[in-house]
C-alpha positions in Angstrom: -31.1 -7.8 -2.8 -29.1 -8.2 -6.2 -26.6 -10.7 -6.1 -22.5 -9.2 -5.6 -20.5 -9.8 -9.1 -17.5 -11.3 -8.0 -14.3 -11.0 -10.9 -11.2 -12.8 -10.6 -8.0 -10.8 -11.0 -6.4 -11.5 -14.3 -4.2 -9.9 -17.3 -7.1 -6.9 -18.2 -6.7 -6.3 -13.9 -4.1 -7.9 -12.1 -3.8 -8.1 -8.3 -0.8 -9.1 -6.5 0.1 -9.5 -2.6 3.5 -9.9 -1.9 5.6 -9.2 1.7 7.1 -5.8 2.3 10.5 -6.6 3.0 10.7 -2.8 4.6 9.2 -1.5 7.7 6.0 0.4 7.8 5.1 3.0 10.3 1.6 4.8 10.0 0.9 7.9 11.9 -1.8 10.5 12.7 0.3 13.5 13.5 3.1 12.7 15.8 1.0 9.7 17.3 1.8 6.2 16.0 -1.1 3.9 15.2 1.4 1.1 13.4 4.4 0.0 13.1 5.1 -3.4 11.3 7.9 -5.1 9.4 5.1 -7.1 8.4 3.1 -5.3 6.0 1.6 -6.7 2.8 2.1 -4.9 -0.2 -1.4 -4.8 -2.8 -0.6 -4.1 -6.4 -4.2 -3.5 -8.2 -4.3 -2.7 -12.0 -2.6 0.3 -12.5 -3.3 2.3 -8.8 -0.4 2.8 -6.4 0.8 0.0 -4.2 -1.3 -0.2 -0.9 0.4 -1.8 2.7 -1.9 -3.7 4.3 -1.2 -3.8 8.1 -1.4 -7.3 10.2 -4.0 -6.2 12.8 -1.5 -7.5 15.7 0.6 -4.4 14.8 -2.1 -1.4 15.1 -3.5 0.3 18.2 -6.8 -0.2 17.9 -7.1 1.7 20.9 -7.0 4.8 18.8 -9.3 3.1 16.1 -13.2 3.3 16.3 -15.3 1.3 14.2 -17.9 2.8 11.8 -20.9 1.6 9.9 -19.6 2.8 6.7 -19.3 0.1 4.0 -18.1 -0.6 0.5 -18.0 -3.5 -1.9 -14.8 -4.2 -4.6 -15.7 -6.9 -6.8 -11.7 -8.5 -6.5 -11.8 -8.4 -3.1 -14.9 -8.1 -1.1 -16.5 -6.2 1.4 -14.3 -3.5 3.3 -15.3 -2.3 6.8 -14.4 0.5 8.0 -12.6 2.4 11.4 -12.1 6.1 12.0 -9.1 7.7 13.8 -9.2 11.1 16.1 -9.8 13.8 13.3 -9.6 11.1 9.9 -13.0 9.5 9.7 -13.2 6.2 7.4 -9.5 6.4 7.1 -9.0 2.5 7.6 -10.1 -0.3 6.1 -10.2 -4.1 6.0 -11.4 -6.7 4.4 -13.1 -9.5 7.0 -13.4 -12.2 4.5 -11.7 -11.2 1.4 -12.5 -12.8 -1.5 -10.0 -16.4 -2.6 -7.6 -14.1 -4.7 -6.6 -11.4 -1.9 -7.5 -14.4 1.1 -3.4 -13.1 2.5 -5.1 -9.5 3.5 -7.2 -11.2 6.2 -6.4 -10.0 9.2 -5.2 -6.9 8.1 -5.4 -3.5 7.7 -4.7 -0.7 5.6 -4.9 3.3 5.6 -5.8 6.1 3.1 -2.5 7.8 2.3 -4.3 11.5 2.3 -5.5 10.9 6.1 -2.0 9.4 7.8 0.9 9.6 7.0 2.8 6.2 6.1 6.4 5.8 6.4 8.4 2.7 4.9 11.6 2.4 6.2 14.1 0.5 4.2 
């Protein structure tokens, strides 16, 4: 197997993780599957802002782990969960890569499959 490229955020793709100050509440339909004041905000390049979710604040009860993987150069490898009716629709990152190491722990969720609220 070929080795992983691993690049280091910088100015031509900058990554920053900074606290949320606002609450975040994820849902599937009316069901809530998080609620945090906790959340870490990624900033990648140029794509929208993502909340990662400290896993002490999602019901992994409604979660379900899958064997679907992927592989980001900046941060690592991402496993994946699925939720009633939204499969893949979470993902973490187990041992994320020095630049991103605050997102252990934590998950985050495709916008398109939950809804996410942040409440200021």
């Amino acid at each position: 197997m070929a080795e992983k490229t691993v690049k280091i955020p910088g100015p031509d793709h900058p990554i920053t993780v900074v606290k949320n100050p606002d609450r975040v509440v994820v849902k599937v339909g009316d069901r809530v599957v998080a609620d945090t004041r906790d959340a870490l905000s990624l900033q990648e390049a140029n794509y929208p802002a993502v909340q990662y979710i400290p896993r002490a604040d999602v019901d992994f009860t409604q979660l379900e782990r899958t064997d679907h993987q992927t592989y980001c150069p900046y941060k690592g490898d991402a496993s994946y969960y699925s939720l009633p009716d939204a499969e893949n629709a979470v993902w973490t990152y187990e041992q994320p890569y020095a630049a991103v190491a605050d997102i252990r722990e934590h998950v985050a969720f495709y916008p398109d499959k939950v809804t996410i609220e942040i409440i200021a």
